[in-house]
C-alpha positions in Angstrom: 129.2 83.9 109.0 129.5 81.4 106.2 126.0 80.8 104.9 124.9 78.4 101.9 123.1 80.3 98.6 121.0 78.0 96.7 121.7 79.5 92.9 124.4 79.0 91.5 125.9 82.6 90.2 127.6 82.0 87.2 129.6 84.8 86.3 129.6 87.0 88.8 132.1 89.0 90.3 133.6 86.9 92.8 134.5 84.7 89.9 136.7 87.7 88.8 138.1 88.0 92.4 138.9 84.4 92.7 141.0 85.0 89.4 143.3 87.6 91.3 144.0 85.0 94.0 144.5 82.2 91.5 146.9 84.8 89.6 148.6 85.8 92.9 149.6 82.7 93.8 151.2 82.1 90.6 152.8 85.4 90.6 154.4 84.5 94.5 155.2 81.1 93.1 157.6 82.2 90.6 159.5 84.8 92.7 159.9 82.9 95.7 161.8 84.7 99.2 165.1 83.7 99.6 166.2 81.6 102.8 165.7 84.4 105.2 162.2 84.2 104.6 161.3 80.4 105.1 157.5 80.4 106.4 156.7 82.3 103.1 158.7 80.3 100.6 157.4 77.1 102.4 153.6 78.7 101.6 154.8 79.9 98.1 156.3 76.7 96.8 152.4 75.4 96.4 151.3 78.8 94.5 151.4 76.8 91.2 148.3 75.3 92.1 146.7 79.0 90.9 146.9 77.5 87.7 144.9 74.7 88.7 142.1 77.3 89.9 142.4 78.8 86.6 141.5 75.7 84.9 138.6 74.9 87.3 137.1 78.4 86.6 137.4 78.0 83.0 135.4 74.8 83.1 133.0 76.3 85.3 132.0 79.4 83.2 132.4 78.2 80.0 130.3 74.5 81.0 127.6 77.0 82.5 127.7 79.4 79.9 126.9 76.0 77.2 123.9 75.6 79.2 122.5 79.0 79.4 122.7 79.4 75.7 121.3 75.9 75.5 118.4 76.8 77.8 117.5 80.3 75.9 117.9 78.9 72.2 117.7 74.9 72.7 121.3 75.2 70.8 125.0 76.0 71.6 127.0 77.5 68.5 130.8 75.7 68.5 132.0 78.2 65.7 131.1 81.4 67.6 132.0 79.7 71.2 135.6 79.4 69.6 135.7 82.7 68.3 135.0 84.1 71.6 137.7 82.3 72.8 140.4 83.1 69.9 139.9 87.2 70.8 140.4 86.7 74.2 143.4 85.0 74.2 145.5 84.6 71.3 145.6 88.6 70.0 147.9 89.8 73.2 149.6 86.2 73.4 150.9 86.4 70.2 151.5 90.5 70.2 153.2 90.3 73.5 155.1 87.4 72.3 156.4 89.1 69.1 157.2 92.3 71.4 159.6 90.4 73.3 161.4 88.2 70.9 162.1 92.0 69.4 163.2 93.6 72.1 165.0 90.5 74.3 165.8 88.7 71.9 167.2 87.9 68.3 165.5 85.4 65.9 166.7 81.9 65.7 165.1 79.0 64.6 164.3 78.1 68.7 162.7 81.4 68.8 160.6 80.7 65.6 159.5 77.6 66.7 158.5 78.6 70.4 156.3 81.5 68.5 155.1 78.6 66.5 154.0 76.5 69.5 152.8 79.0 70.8 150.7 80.7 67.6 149.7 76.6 66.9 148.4 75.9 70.4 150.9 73.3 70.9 153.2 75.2 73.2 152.6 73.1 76.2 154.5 70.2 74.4 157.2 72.0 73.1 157.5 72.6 77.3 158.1 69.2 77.8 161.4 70.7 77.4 161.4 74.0 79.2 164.6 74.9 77.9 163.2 75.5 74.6 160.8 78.1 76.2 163.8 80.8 76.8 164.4 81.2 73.5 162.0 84.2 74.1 162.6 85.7 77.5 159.7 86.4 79.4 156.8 83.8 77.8 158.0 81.2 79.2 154.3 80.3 80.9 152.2 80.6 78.0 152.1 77.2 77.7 149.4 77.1 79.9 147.1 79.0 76.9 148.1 76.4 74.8 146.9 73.5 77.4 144.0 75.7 78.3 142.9 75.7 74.9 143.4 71.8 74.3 140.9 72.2 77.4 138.2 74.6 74.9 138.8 71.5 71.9 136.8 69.3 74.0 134.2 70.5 76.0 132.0 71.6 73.6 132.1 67.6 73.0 131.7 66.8 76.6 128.8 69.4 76.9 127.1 67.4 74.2 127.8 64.1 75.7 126.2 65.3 79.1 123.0 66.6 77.1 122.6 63.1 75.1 123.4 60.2 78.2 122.0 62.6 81.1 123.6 64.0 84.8 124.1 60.7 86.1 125.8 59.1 83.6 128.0 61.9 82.2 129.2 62.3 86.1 130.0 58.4 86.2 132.0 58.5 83.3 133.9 61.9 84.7 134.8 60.0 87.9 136.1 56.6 85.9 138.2 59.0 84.0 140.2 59.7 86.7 141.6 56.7 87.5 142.9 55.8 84.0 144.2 59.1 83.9 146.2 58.4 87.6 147.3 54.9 85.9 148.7 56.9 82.6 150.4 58.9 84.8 151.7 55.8 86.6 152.7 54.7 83.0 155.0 57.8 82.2 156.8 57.7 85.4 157.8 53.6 85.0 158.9 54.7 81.5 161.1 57.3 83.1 159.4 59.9 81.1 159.9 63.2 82.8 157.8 64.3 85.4 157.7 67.7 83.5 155.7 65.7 80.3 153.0 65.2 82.6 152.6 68.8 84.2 151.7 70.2 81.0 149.6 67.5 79.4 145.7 68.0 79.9 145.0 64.8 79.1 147.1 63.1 81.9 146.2 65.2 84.4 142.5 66.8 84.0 141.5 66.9 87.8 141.1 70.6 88.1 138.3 70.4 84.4 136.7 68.2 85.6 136.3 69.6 89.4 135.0 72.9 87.4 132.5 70.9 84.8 131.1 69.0 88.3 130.5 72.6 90.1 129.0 74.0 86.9 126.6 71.2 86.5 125.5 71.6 90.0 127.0 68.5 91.3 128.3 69.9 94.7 125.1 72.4 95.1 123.8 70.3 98.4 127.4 70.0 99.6 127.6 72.7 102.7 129.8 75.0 103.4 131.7 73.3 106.6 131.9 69.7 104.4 133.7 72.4 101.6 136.2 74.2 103.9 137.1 71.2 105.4 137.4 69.1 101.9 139.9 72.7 101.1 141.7 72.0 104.2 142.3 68.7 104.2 143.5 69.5 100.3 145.8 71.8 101.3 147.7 69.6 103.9 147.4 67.2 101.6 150.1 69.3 99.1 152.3 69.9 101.8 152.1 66.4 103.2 152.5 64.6 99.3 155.8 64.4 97.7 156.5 67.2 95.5 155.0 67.4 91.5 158.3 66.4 90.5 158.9 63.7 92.5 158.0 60.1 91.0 155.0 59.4 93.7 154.2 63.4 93.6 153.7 63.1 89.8 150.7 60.3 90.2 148.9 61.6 93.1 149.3 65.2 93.6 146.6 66.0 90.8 144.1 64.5 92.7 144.2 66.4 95.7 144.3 69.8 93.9 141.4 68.9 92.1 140.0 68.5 95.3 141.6 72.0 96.4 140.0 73.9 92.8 136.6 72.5 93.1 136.3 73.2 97.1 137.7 76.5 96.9 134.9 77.1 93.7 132.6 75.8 95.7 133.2 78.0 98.8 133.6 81.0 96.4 130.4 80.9 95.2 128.5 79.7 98.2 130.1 81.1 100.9 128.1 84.6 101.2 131.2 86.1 103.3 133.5 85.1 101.5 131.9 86.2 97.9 131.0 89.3 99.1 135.0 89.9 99.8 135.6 88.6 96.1 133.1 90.7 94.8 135.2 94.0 96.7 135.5 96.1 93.9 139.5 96.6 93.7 139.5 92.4 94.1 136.9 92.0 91.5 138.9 94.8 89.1 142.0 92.9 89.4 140.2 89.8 88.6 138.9 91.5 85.3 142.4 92.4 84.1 143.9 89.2 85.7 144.9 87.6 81.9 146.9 91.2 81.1 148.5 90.1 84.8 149.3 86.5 84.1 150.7 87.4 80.6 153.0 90.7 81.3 153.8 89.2 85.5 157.6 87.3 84.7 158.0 91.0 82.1 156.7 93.0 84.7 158.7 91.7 87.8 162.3 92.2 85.6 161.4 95.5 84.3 160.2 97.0 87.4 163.8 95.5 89.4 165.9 97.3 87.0 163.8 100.7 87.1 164.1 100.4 90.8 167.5 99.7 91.1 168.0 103.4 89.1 166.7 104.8 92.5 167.9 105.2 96.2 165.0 102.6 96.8 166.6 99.9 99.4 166.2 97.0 97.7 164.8 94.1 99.6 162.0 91.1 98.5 158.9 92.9 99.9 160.0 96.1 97.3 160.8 93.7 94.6 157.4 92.2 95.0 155.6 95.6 95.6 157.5 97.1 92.3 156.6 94.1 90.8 153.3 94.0 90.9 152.5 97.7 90.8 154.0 97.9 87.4 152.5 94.4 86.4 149.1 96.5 87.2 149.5 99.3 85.5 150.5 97.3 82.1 147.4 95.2 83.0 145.6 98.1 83.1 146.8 99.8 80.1 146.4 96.7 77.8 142.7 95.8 79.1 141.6 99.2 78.0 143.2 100.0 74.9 143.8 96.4 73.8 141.7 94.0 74.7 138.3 95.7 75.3 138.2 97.2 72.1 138.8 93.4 70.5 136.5 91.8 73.0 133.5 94.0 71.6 134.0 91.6 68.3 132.7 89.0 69.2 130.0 87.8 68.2 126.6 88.3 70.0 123.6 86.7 67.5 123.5 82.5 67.3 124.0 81.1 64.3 123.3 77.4 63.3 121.7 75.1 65.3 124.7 72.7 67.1 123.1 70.0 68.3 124.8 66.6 69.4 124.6 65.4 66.0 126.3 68.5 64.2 129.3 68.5 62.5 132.8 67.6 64.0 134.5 70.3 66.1 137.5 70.4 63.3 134.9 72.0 60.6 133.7 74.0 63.7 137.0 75.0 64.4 137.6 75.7 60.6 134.0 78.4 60.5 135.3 79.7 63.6 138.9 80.3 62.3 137.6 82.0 58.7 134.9 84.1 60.6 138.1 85.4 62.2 139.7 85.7 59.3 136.6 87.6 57.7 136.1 89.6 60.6 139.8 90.7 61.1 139.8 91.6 56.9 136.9 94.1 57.5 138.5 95.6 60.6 141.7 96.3 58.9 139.4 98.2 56.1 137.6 99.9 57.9 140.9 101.4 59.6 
C-alpha cells in the first residue's frame, strides 16, 4: 500500500535506487530491439527521459543539501560546494576520455577539441553537432556532464535568490520561467535551428531543475500520493501521445511534460513507503551508488562485452547482448567506484570555510577558490605519493 511520509528524506537510499532506473532507461534507450521486438522498442524509444530524472535528482540533493548546511552554520560555502562537485565528476570523465581517444582512436584536431569541450564544460555545445562527438568513440554522452554542470553554475545563485525574496516568490518566478523558456524554444524552431541545439541547452529547456528545486523546497510535500501517480501517468502518455523531441511541435512542448514525469516520479520515490522501501533494496540502492561509473563506461561496456561474447559459442540474440552488456558495464562500475572514485571522493572537503551569504562574492571568484583549492589539493596528493 502506497502511504504518504511527512519528512522529506534527503539523501537516502532510494535516491540511489531511483538513479539505477534513471540510468537503465538510458542504457535501454541507446541499444534499442530490433523490429522483432516492437512493444519493447516502442517503451524504449522514451528511455532518454532517464536523463531528465537525473537532472531532477541533482536539483533535489544538491538544493536540499544548500539548506541543510544553511540551517547548521547560517552559511553555504560556493568554493567547497564546487569542489565537491569537480571530484565527482570531472577525474573519471576526463581519464576515461583520454583512455579511449588512446585506445580507439588517433589524435586529430576533432579529437582535441571534443576533449576540450569536454575538459571546459562546454561539451554540450560542441553536441549541437553530434557528429563532432565521434571523434572519440564511446563519450559520445558526456555532454550531459557538461550541461549538468552549467546546471551546478547557477544554483548556488538561485539558492540565494530563494533565501533573500522568500518561498513564494522564488516559486513564482520558477513557474514564469517556464514559459519564456517554451517561447525560446518556439524561437529556435522558426529559425530553423536544429532541434538537436535545444536538447542539450539547459537554459532552453530547464523543466526537469526546476521540478527537482520545487520537490527539495518542499513545494509538492501536501501533494498525495494518488494526485502523484496519476500526474506520472498522465506524463507518460503524454510522451507517447506528443510528437517526438525532434519533431518541430515535439521540440516546444515535450519538456514540459517530462518535467512533470521527473518531479512526480521524485515525488512518489520519496513518499511512496512501498515503493521507497523497493528503492532502498540493497542490490537497487548499490547499483544506484555506482550508477555514474554505469552511465560513463555503458556505450564502452555494451561494444566490448559483444565482441568478447561473440569469441564464444554464446547464441547471440538482443536479451544476451543486453545481459553481457550490462554485466560487464557492472563489473567496470564496480571496479572504478572502489579503486577510483572512493579514494578521490574522501578529498573533499568536510570543514566550512567563509561565510557565503547572498551578498558574497560572484560565483566566477567562487569558481576561481574552488578551482586553485583543487589545484592545491591535487599538488599535495601527488607529493605525498
Amino acid at each position: 500500500m502506497l502511504k504518504k511520509d511527512t519528512k522529506t528524506p534527503i539523501g537516502t537510499d532510494q535516491l540511489d535506487g531511483l538513479r539505477f532506473f534513471a540510468f537503465a532507461a538510458v542504457f535501454f534507450f541507446h541499444f534499442q530491439a530490433g523490429p522483432e521486438m516492437p512493444t519493447l522498442s516502442f517503451f524504449q524509444k522514451q528511455g532518454w527521459i532517464g536523463v531528465e530524472v537525473f537532472f531532477a535528482i541533482s536539483a533535489f540533493l544538491l538544493f536540499g543539501l544548500f539548506q541543510q548546511e544553511h540551517d547548521k552554520v547560517g552559511r553555504i560555502n560556493v568554493s567547497q560546494f564546487y569542489i565537491r562537485r569537480l571530484l565527482r565528476i570531472y577525474p573519471l570523465m576526463m581519464v576515461f576520455s583520454i583512455a579511449m581517444l588512446v585506445t580507439y582512436s588517433s589524435p586529430s584536431w576533432a579529437a582535441v577539441g571534443w576533449l576540450a569541450g569536454l575538459a571546459s564544460f562546454v561539451g554540450n555545445y560542441i553536441y549541437w553537432f553530434p557528429e563532432k562527438a565521434q571523434a572519440v568513440p564511446n563519450t559520445a554522452h558526456l555532454w550531459t556532464l557538461a550541461y549538468e554542470f552549467q546546471i551546478y553554475m547557477i544554483l548556488p545563485l538561485l539558492f540565494f535568490a530563494y533565501r533573500a525574496v522568500g518561498k513564494r516568490a522564488f516559486v513564482a518566478g520558477l513557474i514564469c520561467a517556464l514559459p519564456i523558456c517554451l517561447v525560446g524554444r518556439a524561437a529556435f524552431v522558426m529559425s530553423g535551428i536544429s532541434s538537436q541545439a535545444v536538447y542539450v541547452t539547459p537554459i532552453l529547456r530547464p523543466e526537469a531543475t526546476i521540478a527537482g528545486i520545487l520537490v527539495g523546497i518542499g513545494v509538492t510535500r501536501g501533494i498525495s500520493i494518488k494526485v502523484a501517480c496519476a500526474a506520472l501517468l498522465c506524463s507518460l502518455a503524454g510522451l507517447y501521445i506528443l510528437p517526438d523531441m525532434h519533431t518541430a511541435s515535439g521540440t516546444v512542448g515535450v519538456y514540459l511534460v517530462t518535467g512533470l514525469f521527473a518531479g512526480s516520479l521524485l515525488h512518489v520515490a520519496l513518499y511512496a513507503d512501498a515503493i521507497g522501501a523497493f528503492l532502498r533494496w540493497a542490490p537497487i540502492a548499490y547499483l544506484g551508488r555506482i550508477s555514474f561509473g554505469l552511465y560513463v563506461f555503458h556505450l564502452w561496456a555494451f561494444t566490448t562485452a559483444m565482441t568478447m561474447t561473440r569469441m564464444t559459442p554464446i547464441h547471440e540474440s538482443y536479451a544476451t547482448r543486453c545481459i553481457a552488456g550490462l554485466a560487464f558495464c557492472i563489473a567496470a562500475a564496480t571496479a572504478s567506484y572502489h579503486l577510483f572514485e572512493r579514494p578521490l571522493l574522501r578529498l573533499k572537503p568536510r570543514s566550512y570555510g567563509p561565510k557565503m551569504t547572498a551578498g558574497s562574492p560572484p560565483i566566477a571568484a567562487s569558481i576561481a577558490s574552488a578551482v586553485g583549492s583543487l589545484a592545491k589539493m591535487s599538488v599535495r596528493v601527488f607529493q605525498r605519493s
